[in-house]
Backbone bond lengths (Angstrom), bond angles and torsions (degrees), N, CA, C in turn:
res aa  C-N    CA-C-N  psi(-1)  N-CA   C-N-CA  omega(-1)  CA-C   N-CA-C  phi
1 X - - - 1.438 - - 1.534 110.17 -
2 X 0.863 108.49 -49.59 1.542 133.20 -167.04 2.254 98.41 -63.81
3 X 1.159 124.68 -53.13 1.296 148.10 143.78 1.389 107.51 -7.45
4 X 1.306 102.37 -73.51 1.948 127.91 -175.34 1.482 96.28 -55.22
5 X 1.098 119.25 -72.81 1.446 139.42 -170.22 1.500 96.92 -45.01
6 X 1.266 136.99 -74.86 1.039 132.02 -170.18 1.645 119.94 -72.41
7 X 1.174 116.06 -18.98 1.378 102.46 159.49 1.458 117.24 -73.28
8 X 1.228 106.42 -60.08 1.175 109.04 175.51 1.812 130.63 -22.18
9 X 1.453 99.10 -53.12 1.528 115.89 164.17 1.366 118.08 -73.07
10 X 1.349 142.58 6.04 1.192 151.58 178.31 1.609 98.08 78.12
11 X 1.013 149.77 64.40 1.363 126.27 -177.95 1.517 111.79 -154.73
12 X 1.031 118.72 165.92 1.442 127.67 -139.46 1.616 100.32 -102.05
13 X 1.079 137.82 107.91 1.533 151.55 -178.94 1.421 99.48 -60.32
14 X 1.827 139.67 102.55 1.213 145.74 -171.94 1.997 111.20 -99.22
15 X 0.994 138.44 158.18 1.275 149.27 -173.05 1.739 104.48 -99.93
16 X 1.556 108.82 112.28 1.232 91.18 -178.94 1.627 101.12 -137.85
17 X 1.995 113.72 162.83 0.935 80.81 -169.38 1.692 99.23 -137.01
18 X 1.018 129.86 157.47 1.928 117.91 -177.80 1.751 91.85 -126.85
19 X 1.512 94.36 146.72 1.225 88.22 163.38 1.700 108.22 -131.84
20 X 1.262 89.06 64.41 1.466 102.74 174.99 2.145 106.87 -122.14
21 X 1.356 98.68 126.56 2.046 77.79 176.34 1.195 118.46 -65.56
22 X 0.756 126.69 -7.98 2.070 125.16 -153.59 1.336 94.61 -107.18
23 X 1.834 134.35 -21.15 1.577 132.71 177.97 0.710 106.58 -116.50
24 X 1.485 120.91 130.22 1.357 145.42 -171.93 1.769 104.16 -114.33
25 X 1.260 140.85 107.04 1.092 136.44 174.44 1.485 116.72 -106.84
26 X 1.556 115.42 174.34 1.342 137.84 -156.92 1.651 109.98 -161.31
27 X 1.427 131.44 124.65 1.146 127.13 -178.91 1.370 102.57 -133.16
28 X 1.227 122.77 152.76 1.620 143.30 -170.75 1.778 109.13 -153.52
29 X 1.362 96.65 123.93 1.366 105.80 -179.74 1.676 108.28 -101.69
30 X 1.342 132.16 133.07 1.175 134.88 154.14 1.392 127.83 -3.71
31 X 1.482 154.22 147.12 1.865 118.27 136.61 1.629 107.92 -66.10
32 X 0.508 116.78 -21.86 1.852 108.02 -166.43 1.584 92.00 -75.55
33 X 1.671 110.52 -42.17 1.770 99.37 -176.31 1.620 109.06 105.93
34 X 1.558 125.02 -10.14 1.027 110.15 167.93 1.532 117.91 -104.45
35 X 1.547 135.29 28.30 1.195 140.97 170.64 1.379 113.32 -119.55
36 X 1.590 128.12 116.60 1.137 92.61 152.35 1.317 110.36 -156.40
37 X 1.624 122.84 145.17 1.443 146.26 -156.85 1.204 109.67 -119.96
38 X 1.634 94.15 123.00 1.239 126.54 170.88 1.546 96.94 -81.21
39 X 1.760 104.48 147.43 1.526 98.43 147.07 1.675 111.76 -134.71
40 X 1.434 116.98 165.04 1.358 123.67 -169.95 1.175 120.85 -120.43
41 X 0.959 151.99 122.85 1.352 138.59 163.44 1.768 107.35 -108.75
42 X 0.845 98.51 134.64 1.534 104.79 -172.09 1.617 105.78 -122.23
43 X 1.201 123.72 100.38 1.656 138.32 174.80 1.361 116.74 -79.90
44 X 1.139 143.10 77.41 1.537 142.18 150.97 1.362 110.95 -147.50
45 X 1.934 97.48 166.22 1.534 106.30 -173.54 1.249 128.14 -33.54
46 X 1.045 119.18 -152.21 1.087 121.91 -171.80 1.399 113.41 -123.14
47 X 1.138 127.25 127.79 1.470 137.53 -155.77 1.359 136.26 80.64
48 X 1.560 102.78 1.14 1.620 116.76 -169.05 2.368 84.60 -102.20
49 X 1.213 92.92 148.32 1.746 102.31 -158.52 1.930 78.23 -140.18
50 X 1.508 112.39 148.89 1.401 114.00 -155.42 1.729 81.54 -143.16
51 X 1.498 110.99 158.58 1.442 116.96 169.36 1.786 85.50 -102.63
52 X 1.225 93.88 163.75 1.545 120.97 168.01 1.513 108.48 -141.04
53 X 0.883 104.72 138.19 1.663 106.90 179.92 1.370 100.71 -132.48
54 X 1.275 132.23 153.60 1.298 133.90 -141.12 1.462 112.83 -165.42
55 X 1.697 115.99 93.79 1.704 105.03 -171.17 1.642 102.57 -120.48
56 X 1.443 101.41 111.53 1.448 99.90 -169.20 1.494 108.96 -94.06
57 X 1.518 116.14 67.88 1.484 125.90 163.45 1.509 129.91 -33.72
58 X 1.289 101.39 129.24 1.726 101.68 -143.44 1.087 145.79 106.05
59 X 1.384 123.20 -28.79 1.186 154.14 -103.43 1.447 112.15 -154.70
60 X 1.103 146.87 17.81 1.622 133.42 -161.93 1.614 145.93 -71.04
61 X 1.627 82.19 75.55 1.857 84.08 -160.42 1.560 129.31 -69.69
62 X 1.101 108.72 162.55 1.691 114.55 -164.14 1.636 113.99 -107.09
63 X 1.815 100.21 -9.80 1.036 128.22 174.05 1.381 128.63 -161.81
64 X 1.492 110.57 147.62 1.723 119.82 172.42 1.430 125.59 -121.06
65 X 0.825 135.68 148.63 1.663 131.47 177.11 1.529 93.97 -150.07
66 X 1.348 125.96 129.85 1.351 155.32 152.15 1.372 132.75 -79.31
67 X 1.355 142.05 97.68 1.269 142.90 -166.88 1.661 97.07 -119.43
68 X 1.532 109.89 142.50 1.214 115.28 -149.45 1.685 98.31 -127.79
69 X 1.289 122.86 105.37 1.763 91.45 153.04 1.699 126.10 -129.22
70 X 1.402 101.00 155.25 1.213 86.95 -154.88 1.574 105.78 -131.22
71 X 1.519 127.17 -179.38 1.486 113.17 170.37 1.456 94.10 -155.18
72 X 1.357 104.23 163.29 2.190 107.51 -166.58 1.520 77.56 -96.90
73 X 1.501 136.32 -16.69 1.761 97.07 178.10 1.930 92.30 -171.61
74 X 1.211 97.13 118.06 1.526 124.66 -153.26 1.703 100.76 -62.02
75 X 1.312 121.58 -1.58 1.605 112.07 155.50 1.507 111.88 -92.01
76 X 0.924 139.39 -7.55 1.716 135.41 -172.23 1.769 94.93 -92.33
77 X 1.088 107.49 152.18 1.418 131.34 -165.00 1.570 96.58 -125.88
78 X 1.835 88.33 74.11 1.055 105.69 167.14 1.454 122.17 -167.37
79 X 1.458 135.57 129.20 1.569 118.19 179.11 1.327 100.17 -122.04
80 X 1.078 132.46 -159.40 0.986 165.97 -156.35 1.759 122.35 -174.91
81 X 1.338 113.87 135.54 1.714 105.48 -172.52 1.298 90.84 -140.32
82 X 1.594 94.68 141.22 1.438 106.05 163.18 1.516 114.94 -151.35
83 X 1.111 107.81 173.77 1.730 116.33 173.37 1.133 104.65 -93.99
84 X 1.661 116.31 131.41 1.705 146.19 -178.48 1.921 93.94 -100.29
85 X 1.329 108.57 133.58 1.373 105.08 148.61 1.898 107.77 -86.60
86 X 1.283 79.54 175.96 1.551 92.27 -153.29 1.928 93.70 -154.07
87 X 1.835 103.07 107.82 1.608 99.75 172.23 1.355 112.24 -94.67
88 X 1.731 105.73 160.17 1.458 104.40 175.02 1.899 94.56 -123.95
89 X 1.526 83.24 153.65 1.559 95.00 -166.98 1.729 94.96 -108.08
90 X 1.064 117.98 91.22 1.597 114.83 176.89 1.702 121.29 -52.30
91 X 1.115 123.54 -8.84 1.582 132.37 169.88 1.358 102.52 -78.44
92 X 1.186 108.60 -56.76 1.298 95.63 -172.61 1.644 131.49 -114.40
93 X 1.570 97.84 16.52 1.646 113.57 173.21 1.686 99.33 62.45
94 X 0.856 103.08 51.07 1.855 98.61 170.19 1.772 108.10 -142.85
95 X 1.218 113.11 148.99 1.203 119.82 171.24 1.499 126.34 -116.74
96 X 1.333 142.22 147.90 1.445 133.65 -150.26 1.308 95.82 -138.34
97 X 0.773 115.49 139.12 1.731 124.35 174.82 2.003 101.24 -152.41
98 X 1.323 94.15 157.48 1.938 111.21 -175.01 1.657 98.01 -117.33
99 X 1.387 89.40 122.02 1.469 89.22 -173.52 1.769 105.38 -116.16
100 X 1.213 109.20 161.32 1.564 115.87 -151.53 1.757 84.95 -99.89
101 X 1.085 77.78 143.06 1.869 87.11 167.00 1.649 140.03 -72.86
102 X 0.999 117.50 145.71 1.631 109.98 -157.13 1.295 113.82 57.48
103 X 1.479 120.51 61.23 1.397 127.68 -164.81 1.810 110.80 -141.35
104 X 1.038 103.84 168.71 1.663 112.93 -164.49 1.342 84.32 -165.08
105 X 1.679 104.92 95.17 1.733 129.05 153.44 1.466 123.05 -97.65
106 X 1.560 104.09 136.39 1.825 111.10 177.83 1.332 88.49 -122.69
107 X 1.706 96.54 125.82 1.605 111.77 177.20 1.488 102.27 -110.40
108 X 1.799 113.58 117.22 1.538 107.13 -174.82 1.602 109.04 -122.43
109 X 1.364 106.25 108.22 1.215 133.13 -174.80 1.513 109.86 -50.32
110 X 1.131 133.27 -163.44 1.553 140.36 152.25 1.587 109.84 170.42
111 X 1.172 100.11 134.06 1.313 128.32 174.12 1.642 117.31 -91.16
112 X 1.142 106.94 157.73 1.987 102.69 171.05 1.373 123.70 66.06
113 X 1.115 134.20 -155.09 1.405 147.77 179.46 1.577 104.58 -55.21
């Protein structure tokens, strides 16, 4: 799916890796080269909330924005979306964000102007 999507949008299919079991990620680079999105899926119960930390090597963004969606129980046909803040740690080029459980996050970076 993920494949489709990114060709489709012109954009560059990236290697990513978590070493967490419950997050499953996905990264996509821009063509121009100054965007690029992570995605998350985060698998556990319900009420358990996970850090992600996130160092997109290579990469030096000037900005983040987090869009969140989520559902209290993954058979109901229903989410909910919201915006996550998301810190960046300038020592060490990484950014941290708490992600809600039973959730599917796109973290979209930006570079430049």
């Amino acid at each position: 799916m993920f494949q489709m999507y990114v060709e489709s949008m012109e954009q560059t299919l990236l290697t990513t890796e978590s070493n967490q079991d419950h997050m499953l990620t996905v990264s996509s680079l821009s063509s121009d080269g100054n965007t690029l999105r992570v995605y998350i899926i985060h698998i556990v119960a319900v009420g358990i909330y996970s850090t992600a930390t996130i160092d997109p090597q290579g990469f030096d963004p000037t900005k983040a924005t987090v869009l969140s969606l989520t559902s209290p129980d993954m058979s109901l046909d229903y989410v909910e979306h919201t915006e996550l803040p998301v810190r960046h740690h300038a020592a060490t080029g990484q950014w941290k964000l708490t992600l809600p459980p039973h959730s599917f996050t796109m973290v979209t970076f930006t570079q430049g102007n």
